[in-house]
C-alpha positions as CSV (number, residue, x, y, z in Angstrom):
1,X,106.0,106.1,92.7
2,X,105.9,104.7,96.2
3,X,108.7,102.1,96.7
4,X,109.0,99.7,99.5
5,X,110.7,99.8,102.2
6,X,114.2,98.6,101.3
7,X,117.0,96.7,103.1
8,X,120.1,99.2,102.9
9,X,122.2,97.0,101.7
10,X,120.6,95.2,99.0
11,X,119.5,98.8,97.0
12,X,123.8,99.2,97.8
13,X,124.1,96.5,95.7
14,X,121.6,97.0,93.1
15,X,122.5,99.9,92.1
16,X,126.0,99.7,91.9
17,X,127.2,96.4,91.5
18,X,124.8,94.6,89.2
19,X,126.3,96.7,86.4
20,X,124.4,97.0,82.8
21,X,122.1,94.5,81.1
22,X,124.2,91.6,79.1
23,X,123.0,90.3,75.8
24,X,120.3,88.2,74.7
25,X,121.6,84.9,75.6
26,X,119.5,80.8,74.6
27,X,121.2,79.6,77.8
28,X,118.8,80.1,80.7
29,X,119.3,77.5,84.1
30,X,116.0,76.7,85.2
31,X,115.2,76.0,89.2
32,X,112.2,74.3,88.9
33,X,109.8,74.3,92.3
34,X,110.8,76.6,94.2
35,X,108.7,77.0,97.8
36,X,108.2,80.7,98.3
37,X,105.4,80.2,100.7
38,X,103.0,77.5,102.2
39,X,99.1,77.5,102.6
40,X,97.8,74.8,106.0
41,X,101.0,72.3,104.7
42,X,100.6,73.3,100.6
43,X,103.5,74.2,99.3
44,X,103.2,77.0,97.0
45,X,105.8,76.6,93.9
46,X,107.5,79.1,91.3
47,X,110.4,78.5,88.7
48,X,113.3,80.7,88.4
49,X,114.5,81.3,85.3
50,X,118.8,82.3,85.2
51,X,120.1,83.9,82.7
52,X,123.1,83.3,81.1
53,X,123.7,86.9,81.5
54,X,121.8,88.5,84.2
55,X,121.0,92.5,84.1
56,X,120.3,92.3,87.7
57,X,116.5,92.8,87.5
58,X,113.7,90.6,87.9
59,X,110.2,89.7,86.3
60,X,107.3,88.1,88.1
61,X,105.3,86.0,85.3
62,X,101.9,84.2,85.5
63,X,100.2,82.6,82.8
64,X,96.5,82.4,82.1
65,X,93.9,79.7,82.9
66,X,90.8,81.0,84.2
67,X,92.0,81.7,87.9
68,X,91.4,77.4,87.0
69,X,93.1,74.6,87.8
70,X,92.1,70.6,87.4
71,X,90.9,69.1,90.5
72,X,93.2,65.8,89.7
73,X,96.5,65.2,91.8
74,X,97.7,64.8,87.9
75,X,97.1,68.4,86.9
76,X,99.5,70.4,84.7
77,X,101.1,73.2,87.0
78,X,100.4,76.6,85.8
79,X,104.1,77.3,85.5
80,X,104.1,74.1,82.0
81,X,101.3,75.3,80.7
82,X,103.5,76.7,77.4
83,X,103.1,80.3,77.7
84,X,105.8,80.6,79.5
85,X,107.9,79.7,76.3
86,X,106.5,82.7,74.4
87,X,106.5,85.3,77.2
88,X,109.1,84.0,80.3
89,X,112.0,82.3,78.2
90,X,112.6,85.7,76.2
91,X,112.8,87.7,79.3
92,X,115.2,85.6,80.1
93,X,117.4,85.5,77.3
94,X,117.2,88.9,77.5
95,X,119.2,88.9,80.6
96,X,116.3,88.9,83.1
97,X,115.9,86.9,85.9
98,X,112.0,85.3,85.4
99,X,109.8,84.0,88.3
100,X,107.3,81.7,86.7
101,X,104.8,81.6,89.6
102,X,102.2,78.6,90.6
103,X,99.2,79.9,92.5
104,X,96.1,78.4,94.4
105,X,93.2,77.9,91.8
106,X,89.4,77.7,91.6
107,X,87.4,75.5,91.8
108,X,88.9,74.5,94.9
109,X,90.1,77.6,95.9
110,X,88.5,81.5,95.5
111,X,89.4,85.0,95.5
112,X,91.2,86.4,97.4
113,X,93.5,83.1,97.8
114,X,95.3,83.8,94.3
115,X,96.2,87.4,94.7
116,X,97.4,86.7,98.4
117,X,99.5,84.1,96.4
118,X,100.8,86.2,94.2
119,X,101.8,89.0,96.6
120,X,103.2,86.6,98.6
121,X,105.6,85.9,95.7
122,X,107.0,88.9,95.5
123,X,107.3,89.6,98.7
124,X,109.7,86.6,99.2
125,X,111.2,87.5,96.3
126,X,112.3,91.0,97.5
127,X,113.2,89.6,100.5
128,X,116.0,87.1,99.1
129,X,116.9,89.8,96.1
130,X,120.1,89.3,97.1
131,X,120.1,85.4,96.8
132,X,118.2,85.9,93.3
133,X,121.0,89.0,92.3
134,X,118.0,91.0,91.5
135,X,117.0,94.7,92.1
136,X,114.7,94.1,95.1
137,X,113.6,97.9,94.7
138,X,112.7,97.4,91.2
139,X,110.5,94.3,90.3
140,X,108.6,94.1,87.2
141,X,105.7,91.6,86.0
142,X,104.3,90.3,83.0
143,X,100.5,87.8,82.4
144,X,98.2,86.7,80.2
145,X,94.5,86.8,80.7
146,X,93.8,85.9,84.2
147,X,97.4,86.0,85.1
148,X,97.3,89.3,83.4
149,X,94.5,90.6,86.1
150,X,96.8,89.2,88.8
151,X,99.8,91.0,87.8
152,X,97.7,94.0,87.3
153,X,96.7,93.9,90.5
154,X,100.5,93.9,92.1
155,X,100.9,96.9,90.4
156,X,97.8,99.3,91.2
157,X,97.3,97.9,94.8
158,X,99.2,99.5,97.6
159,X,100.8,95.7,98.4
160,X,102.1,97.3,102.0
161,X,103.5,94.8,103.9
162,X,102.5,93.8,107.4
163,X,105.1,95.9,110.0
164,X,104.3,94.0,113.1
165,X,104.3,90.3,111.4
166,X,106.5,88.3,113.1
167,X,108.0,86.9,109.9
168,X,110.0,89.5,107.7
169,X,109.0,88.4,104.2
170,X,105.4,89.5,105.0
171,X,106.9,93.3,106.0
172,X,108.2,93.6,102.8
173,X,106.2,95.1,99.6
174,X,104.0,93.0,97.4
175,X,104.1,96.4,94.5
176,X,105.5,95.7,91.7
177,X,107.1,98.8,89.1
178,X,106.3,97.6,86.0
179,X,103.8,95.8,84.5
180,X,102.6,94.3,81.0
181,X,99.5,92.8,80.6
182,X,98.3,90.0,77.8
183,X,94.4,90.3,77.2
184,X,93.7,91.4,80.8
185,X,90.3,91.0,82.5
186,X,90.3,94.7,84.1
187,X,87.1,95.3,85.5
188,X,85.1,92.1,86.9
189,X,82.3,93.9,87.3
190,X,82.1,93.4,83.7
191,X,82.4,89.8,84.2
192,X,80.5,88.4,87.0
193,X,80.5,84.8,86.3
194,X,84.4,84.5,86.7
195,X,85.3,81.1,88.3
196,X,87.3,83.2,90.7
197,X,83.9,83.9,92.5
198,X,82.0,80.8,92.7
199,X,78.8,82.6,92.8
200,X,75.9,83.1,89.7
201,X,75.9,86.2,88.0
202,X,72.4,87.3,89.2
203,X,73.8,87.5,92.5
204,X,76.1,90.4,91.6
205,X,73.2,93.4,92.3
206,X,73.9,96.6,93.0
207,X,74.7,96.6,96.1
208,X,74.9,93.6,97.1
209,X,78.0,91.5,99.0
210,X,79.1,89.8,95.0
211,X,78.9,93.3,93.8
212,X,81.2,94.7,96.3
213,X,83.6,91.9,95.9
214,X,83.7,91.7,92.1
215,X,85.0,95.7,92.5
216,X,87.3,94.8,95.4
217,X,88.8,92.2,92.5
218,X,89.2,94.9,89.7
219,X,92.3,96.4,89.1
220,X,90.6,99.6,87.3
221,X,89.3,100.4,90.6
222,X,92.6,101.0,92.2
223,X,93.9,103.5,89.6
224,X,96.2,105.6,91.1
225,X,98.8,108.2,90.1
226,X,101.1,105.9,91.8
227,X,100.5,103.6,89.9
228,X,103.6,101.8,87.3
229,X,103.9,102.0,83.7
230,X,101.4,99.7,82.1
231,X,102.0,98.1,78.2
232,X,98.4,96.9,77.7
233,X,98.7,94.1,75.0
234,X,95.0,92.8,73.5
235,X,93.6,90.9,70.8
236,X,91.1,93.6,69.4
237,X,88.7,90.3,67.7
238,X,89.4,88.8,71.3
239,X,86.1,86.8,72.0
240,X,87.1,85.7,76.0
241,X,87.6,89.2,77.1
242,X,86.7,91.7,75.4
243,X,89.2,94.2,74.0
244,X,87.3,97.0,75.8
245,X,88.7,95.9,78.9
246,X,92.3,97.3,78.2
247,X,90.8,100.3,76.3
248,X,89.2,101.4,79.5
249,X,91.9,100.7,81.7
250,X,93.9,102.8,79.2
251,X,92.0,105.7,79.7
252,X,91.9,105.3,83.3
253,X,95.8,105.1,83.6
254,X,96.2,108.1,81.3
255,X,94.0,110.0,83.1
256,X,95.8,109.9,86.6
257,X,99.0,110.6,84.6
258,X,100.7,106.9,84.4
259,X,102.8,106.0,81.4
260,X,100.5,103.3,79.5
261,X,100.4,102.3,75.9
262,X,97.4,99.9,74.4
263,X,99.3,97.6,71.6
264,X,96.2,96.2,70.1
265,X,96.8,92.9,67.4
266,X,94.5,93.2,64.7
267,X,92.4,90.0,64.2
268,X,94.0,88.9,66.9
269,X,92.1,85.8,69.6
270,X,92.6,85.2,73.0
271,X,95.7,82.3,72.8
272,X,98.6,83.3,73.8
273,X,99.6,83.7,70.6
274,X,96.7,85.9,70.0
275,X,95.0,82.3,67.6
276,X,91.2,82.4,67.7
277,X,89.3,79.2,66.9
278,X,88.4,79.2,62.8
279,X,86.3,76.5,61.0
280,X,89.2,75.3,58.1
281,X,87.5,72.8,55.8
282,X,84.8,71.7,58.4
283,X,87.2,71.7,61.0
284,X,88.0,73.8,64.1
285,X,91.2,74.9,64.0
286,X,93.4,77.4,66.1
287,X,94.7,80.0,63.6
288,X,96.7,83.1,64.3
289,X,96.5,86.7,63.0
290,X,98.1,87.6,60.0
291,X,101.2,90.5,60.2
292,X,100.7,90.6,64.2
293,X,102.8,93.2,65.8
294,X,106.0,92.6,67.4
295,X,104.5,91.9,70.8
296,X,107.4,90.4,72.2
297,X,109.6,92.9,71.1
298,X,107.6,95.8,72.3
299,X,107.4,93.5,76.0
300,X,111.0,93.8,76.2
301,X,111.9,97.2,75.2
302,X,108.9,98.3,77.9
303,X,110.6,96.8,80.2
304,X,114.4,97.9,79.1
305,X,112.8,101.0,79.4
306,X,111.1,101.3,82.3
307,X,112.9,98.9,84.8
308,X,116.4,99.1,83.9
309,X,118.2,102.0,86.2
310,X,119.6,103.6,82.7
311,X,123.5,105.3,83.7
């Protein structure tokens, strides 16, 4: 796997000083709005999430919405939007440090500006491992739905950082080493009228400028055997996107040689909790599968797994 270029003395002390992962622990310290980068004056936020015992490793996580934001100056951050309760507060408690990240959104903004976001997240994140007593050679992520396609993307893209920038948090890497994915939107191409694009479907011809970009956008066409271990996670009755999407993206991960399981949940929606909408006595109600697997579990023992430095 193709790692970035480190500072000497931070892998010194990630790999032998942050010692083995700690217990599960309910206390987690929260630093809420952190800057980590800023777009023409924007500030562009992320919470960290502390641990009460820290295994010295940390977890980029980005909840869904559509790529989709409200245009009001009252709208709910990505980083409350309640997933990351389910998914980022058990990372935690299981001794890893979480970065809950907050990233430009369409309508008013497009693609790329999201994934340049998102790399710019880890990047200063690597950068200040030392501050955050993380790994900075060993970053893992976790999303759901769009925030799954973003996180897929920092681990298939090459995420090289720019040598001859004049600021050193854009040298470093933007790859992450581990990734898990909630209901990802792999291939775009399948979905032309994301709001990520702005542009009608009937544009996207073969061919054609939208065609090429929807591609550029899909992390199943930057499979690599490079590439991380992938824990594909999907509602298999998911009506948003399609549980298709992860069985390709599978296939192409297995083919190149990359460690990749698909944990479908039977029945299972597109909510974070894998709830579909149901009509209960002439009402629509958000319902979730019955006997879903342990996805959380099997989140956290990917990652035990395949991030933790194992003596």
């Amino acid at each position: 796997m193709k790692l970035p270029s480190p500072h000497v003395c931070l892998i010194i002390f990630a790999l032998t000083c942050l010692g083995k992962p700690g217990p599960a622990s309910a206390e987690t310290r929260v630093d809420s709005n952190v800057i980590y980068g800023m777009y023409s004056g924007l500030a562009l936020l992320m919470d960290v999430y502390y641990p009460e015992k820290p295994n010295g490793y940390g977890i980029i996580f980005i909840s869904g919405s559509g790529w989709t934001r409200e245009l009001s100056l009252d709208a709910i951050p990505l980083t409350q939007t309640g997933q990351e309760k389910i998914y980022a507060q058990p990372l935690a408690q299981a001794g890893y440090t979480v970065f809950n990240i907050n990233h430009r959104a369409a309508p008013r903004f497009r693609y790329p500006a999201p994934l340049e976001d998102v790399q710019r997240a880890v990047r200063y994140i690597r950068y200040n491992a030392e501050k955050f007593g993380i790994a900075p050679v060993r970053i893992g992520a976790m999303g759901g739905s769009s925030g799954a396609h973003l996180v897929s993307m920092l681990g298939v893209m090459d995420g090289d950082g720019d040598q001859t920038d004049p600021n050193e948090i854009n040298r470093e890497s933007a790859k992450v080493q581990v990734v898990v994915t909630r209901a990802a939107p792999m291939d775009l191409r399948d979905d032309p009228d994301a709001p990520l694009f702005g542009f009608r479907s009937n544009a996207a011809k073969k061919g054609s400028v939208e065609s090429q970009l929807l591609a550029e956008a899909s992390p199943i066409t930057y499979v690599t055997p490079d590439d991380p271990p992938f824990l594909l996670i999907h509602g298999d009755a998911d009506p948003v996107v399609p549980y298709d999407r992860s069985v390709k993206m599978h296939a192409a991960l297995k083919q190149v040689g990359i460690d990749t399981v698909l944990l479908p949940v039977p029945g299972g929606g597109h909510g974070p909790r894998f709830e579909s909408r149901q009509a209960v006595n002439g009402k629509n109600v958000r319902r979730e599968p019955d006997n879903p697997p342990d996805y959380i579990g099997a989140m956290l023992r990917w990652f035990d797994k395949y991030l933790v430095i194992h003596e």
